[in-house]
C-alpha positions in Angstrom: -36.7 7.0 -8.7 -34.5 4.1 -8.8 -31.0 3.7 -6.5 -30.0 1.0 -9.2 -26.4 2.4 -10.9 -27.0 2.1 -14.6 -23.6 1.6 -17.2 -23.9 4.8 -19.1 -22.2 2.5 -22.1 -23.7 -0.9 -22.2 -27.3 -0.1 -20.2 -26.5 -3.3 -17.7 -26.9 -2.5 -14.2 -25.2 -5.6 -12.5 -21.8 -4.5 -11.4 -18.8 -6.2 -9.5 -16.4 -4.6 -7.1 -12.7 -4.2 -7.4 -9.9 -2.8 -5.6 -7.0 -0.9 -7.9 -4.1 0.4 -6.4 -5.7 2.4 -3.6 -9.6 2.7 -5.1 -12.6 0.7 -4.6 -14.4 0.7 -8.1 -18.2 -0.4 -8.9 -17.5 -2.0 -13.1 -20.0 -2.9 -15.3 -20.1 -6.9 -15.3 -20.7 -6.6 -19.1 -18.4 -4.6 -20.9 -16.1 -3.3 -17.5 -16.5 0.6 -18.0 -15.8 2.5 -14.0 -19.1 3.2 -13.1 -18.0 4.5 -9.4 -15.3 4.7 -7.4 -14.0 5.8 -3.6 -11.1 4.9 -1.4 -10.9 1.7 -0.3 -10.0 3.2 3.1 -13.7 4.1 3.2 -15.0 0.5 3.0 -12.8 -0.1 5.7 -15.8 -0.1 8.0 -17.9 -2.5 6.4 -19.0 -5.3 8.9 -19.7 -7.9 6.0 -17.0 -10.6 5.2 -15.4 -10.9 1.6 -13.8 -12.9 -0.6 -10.9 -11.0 -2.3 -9.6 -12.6 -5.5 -7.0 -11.7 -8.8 -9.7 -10.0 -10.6 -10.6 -12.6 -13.6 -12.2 -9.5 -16.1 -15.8 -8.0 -16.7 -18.0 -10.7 -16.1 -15.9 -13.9 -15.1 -15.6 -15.6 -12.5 -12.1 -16.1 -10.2 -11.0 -19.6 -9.9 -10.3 -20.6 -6.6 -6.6 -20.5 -6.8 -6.9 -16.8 -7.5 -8.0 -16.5 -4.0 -6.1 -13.4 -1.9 -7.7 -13.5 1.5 -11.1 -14.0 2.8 -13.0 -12.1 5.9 -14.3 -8.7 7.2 -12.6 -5.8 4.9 -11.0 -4.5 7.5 -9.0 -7.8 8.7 -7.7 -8.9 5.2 -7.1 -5.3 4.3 -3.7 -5.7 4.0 -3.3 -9.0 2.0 -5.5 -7.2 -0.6 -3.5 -4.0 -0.7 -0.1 -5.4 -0.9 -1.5 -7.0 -4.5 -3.2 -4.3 -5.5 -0.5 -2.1 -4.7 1.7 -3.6 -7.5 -1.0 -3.1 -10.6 -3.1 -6.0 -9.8 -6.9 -5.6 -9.7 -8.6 -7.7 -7.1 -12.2 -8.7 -7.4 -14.3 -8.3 -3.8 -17.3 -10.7 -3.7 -19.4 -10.3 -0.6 -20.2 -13.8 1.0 -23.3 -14.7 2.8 -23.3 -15.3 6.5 -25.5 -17.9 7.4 
């Protein structure tokens, strides 16, 4: 059995996270089809840090002028909700400690 989530439309399973108003959503990379979704209050918790960015579409990458905030979720939490808030979707890319 494989954990790997699967689009149910395209058959890709890479996937990118974004925050929409108050959800955090797996996509597909390829065609952008909701694969998952919880409350981003639930990823609150998360220990990693981030990158948040103005979502760039299925697939594309966010120039760095798109850039929100960067850090642990729960520290630029509120930079990320006061865009999404207002209908923006913001692309979370986890960034590698080193």
């Amino acid at each position: 059995m494989s954990d790997t989530l699967v689009c149910t439309s395209c058959g890709l399973d890479k996937t990118e996270s974004i925050v929409h108003g108050g959800s955090y959503i797996l996509r597909c990379a390829a065609c952008g089809k909701a694969i998952v979704a919880t409350s981003f209050m639930a990823m609150l918790d998360s220990e990693d840090d981030w990158a948040a960015f103005v979502d760039a579409g299925p697939g594309n990458v966010p120039q760095p002028e798109a850039l929100v905030a960067r850090g642990p979720l729960r520290e630029i939490s509120t930079a990320i909700k006061v865009s999404a808030r207002h209908g923006t979707q913001i692309r979370l890319i986890p960034e590698r400690r080193d």
